[in-house]
N, C-alpha and C positions, 0 to 999 in steps of 0.2 A: 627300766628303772621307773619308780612311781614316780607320781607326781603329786603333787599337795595344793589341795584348791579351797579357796575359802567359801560359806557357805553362810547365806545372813537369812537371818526371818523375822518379820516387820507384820505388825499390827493390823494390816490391811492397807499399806503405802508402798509393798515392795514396786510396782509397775511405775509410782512416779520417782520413787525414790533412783533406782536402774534407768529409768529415764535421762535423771539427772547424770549420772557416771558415764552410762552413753553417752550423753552430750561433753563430759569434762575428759575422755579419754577419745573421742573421737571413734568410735569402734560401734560396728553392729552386733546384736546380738547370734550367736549361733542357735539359739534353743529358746520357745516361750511358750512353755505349756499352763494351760487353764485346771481349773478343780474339773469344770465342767467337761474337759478334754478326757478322764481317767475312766478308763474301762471297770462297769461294775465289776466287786473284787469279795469275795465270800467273806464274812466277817467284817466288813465294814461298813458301817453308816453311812445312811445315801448322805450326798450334796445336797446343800438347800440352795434353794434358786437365787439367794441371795449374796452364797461364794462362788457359784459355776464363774462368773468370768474375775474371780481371783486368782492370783499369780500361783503355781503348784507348783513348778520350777523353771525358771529362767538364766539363761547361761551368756556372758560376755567377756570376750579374752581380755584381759588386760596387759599381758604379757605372751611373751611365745610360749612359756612353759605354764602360767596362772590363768585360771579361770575364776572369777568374780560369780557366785553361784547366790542365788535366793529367793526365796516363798514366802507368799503369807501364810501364817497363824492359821487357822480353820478349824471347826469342828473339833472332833475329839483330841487334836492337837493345840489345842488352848491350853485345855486342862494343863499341861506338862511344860509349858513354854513359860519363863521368868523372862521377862523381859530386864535386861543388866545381862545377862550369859545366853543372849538367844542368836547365838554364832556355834558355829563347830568346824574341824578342819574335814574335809573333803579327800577320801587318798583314791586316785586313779591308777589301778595299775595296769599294767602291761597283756595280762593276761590272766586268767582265774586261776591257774596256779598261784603267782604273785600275789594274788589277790586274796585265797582261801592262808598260804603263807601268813599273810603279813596282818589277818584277823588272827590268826590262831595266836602269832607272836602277842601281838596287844593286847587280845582278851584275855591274858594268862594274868594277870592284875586287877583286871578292869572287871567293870560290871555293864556289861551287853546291855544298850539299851533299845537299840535296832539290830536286828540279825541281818547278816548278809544276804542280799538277796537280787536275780536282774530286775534291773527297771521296766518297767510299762513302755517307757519310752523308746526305749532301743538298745544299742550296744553295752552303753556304759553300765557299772553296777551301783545300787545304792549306796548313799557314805554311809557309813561305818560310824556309830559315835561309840564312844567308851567313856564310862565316867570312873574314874580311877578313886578306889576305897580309901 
């Protein structure tokens, strides 16, 4: 069964902001990847030296089934980022079946705005956002 994790992106405060939850849930992080951690990727603009040690993604359980997920803003992802709607939900699923499933169910309304794809970082796949017409 999937799961559904939340997913925040912050201005350039996500590291104190998770700091702060850290401390208010008592919980370590599982996951803290830097801009500067991401393998060059064809098609996309270097890092400026200035985001290398901003947040790319950072993971904290806050439940046994939720994960509290979040990144700073950067680079080509400013452009597209409103700060007031700069959250999205996160879905984890079980396996790439489940997983190619339950894009193909969503997107049949939606309008793709990240394609599915694995992470850099390991097992998990990227979230999914859909922005429904």
């Amino acid at each position: 069964m999937a799961k559904i994790n939340f997913y925040l992106l912050f201005n350039g405060n996500c590291e104190e902001a998770f700091n702060f939850y850290k401390s208010a849930f008592g919980i370590d992080f599982t996951f803290i990847g830097r801009y500067g951690d991401i393998p060059p990727q064809n098609g996309m603009p270097p890092i400026s030296e200035d985001e290398k040690n901003k947040i790319e993604n950072i993971c904290l359980p806050i439940a046994e089934e939720t994960v509290l997920m979040g990144a700073d803003v950067c680079g080509y992802m400013a452009q597209n980022t409103v700060f007031g709607n700069n959250f999205s939900l996160y879905i984890e699923a079980d396996s790439r079946g489940e997983a190619d499933r339950l894009f193909a169910g969503l997107s049949t309304e939606g309008r793709v705005t990240m394609p599915m794809s694995e992470a850099h970082w390991g097992i998990i796949l990227e979230c999914l956002l859909i922005s429904l017409v």
